[in-house]
VOGU-3710 file (C-alpha; in Angstrom, 3 decimals, decimal comma):
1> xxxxxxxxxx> 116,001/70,502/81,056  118,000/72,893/78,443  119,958/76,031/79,643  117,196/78,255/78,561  114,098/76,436/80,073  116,241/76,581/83,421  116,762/80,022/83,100  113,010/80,847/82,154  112,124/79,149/85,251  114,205/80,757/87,445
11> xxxxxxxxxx> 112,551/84,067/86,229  109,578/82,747/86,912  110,523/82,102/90,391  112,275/85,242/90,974  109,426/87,435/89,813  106,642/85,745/92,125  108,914/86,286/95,197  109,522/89,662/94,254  105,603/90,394/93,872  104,916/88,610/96,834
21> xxxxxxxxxx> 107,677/90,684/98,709  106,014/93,803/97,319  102,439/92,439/98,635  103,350/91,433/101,627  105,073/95,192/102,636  102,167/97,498/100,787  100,086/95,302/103,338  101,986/96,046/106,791  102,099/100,133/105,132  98,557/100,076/104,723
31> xxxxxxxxxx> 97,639/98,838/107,616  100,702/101,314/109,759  98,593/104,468/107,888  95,305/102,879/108,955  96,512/103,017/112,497  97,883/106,319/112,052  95,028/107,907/110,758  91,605/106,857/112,249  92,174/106,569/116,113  88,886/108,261/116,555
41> xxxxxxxxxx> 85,077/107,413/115,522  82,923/108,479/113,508  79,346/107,389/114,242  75,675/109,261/114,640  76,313/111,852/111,974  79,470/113,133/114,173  83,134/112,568/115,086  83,755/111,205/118,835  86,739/112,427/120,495  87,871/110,791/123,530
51> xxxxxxxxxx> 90,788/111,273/125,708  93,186/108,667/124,217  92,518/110,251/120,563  94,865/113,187/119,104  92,266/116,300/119,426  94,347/117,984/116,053  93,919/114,782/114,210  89,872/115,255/114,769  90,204/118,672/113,904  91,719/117,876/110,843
61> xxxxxxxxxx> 89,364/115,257/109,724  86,161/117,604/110,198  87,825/120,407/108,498  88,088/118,555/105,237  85,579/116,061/105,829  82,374/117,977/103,771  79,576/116,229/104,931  80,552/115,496/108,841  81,304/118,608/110,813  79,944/118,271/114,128
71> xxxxxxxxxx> 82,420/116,711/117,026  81,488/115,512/120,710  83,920/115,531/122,631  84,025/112,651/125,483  84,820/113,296/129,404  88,359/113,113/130,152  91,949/115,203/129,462  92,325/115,526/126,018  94,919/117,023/124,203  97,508/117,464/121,661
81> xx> 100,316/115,739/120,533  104,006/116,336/122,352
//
């Protein structure tokens, strides 16, 4: 194999780890933000907040949200974040 095939190959090699790399972490940050962002449900033309969920977060969501505004609010201690 010449000097310059070697090298081409090496490229080649270098760029698919590098794009899998890059794959493999916009994955795990998609999925973080997922997490991060829909802790509560939205189902039956409303958003359902229950006491594990951030009561703010819900807030938020309706507020921007223009064709859900209603919320029910589940039995329990709910509350905002510390």
């Amino acid at each position: 194999m010449t000097p310059a095939a070697r090298s081409a190959l090496k490229s080649d090699r270098s760029d698919w780890i590098h794009t899998a790399v890059l794959r493999g972490l916009a994955l795990v940050a998609a999925m973080a933000l997922m997490a991060t962002i829909h802790a509560f449900e939205v189902r039956d033309g409303a958003y359902h907040a229950f006491p594990s969920d951030d009561l703010q977060q819900v807030l938020n969501a309706a507020a921007t949200n223009t064709l859900v505004k209603t919320i029910r609010v589940h039995e329990g201690t709910l509350g905002l974040p510390r």
